[in-house]
C-alpha positions as CSV (number, residue, x, y, z in Angstrom):
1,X,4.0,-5.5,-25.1
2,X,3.1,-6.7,-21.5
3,X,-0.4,-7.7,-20.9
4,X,-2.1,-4.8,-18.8
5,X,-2.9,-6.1,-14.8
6,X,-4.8,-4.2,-12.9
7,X,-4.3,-4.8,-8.7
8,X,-6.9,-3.7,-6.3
9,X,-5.5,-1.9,-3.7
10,X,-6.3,-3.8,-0.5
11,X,-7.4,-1.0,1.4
12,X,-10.5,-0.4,-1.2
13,X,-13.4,-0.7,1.2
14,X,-16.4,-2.2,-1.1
15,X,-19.3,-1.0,-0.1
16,X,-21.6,0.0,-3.1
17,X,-21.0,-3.1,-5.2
18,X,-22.2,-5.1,-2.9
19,X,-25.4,-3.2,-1.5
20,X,-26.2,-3.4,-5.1
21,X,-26.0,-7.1,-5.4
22,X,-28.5,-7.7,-2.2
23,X,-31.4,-8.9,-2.9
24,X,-34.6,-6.4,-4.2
25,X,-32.1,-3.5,-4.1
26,X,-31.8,-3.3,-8.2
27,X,-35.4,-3.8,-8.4
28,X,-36.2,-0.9,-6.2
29,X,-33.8,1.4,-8.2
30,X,-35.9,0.7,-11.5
31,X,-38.7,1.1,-9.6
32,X,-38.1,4.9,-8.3
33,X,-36.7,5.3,-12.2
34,X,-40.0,5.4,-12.9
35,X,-40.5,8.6,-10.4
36,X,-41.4,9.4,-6.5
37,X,-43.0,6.4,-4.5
38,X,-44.1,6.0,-1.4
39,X,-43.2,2.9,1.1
40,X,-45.7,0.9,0.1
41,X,-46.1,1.3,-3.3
42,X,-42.7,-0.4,-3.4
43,X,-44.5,-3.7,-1.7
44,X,-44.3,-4.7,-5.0
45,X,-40.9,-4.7,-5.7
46,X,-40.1,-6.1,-2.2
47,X,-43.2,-7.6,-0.4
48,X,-41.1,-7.8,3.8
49,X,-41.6,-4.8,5.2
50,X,-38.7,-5.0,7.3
51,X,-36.2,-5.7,4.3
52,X,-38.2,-3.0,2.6
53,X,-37.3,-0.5,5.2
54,X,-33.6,-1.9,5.5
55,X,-33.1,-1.2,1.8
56,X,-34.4,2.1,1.9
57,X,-32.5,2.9,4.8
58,X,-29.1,1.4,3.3
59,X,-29.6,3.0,-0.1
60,X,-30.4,6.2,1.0
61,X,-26.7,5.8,3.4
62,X,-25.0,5.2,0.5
63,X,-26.8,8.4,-1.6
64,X,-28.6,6.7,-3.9
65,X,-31.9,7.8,-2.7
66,X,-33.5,10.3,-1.2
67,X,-36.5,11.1,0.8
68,X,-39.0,13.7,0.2
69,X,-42.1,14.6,2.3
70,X,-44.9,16.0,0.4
71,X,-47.9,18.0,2.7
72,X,-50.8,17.1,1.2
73,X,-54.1,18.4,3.7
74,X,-53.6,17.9,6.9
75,X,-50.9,15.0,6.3
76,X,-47.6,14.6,5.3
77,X,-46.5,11.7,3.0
78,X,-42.7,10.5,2.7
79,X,-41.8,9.7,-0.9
80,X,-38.6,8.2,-2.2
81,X,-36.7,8.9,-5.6
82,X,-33.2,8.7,-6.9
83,X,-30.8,11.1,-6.7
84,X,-28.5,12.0,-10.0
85,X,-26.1,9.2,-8.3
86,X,-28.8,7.0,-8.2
87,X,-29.7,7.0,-11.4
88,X,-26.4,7.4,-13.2
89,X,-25.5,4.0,-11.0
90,X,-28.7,2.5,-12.2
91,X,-27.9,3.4,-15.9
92,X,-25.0,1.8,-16.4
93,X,-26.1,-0.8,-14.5
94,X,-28.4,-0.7,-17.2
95,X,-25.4,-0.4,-20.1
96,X,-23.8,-3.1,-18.6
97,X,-26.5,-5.7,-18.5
98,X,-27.3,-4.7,-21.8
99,X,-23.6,-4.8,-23.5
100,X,-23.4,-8.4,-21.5
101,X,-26.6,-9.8,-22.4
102,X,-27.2,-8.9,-25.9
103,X,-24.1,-11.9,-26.6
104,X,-21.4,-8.9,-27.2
105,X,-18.0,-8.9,-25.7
């Protein structure tokens, strides 16, 4: 039996791989797993402001996060979380880092 080869079309635009490999991007994703946060309560996660708002711009494009304003008083506050997208990608993200580093193949 002939060994199985798979060929990437070449019109396959990549565009989700590799936000995901950019630098803090992963990190924000666990960080909204763990619910709704607002801009700078990601500071942690990625301290620049600029690439901060960059990421959250690119990931919400792409429909892995969301925004949501919350009215609290007088004042509204913009939150972030993951959409279902969002965290299915983040979760086998999270299978695959696991199957890879636990030594399996």
């Amino acid at each position: 039996m002939a060994p199985f080869l798979w060929v990437m079309p070449e019109e396959k635009n990549w565009t989700l791989i590799p936000l995901l490999g950019e630098r803090y991007v992963i990190n924000i994703l666990a960080d909204l797993l763990e619910g709704e946060k607002r801009f700078v309560d990601l500071a942690d996660v990625c301290p620049n402001e600029k690439t901060r708002a960059v990421k959250l711009r690119k990931l919400e494009e792409s429909g892995l996060i969301e925004t949501v304003s919350l009215k609290i008083g007088k004042r509204f506050f913009v939150h972030y979380k993951l959409t279902e997208r969002g965290k299915t990608t983040l979760q086998e993200l999270m299978r695959i880092e696991n199957h890879y580093s636990s030594g399996e193949k």
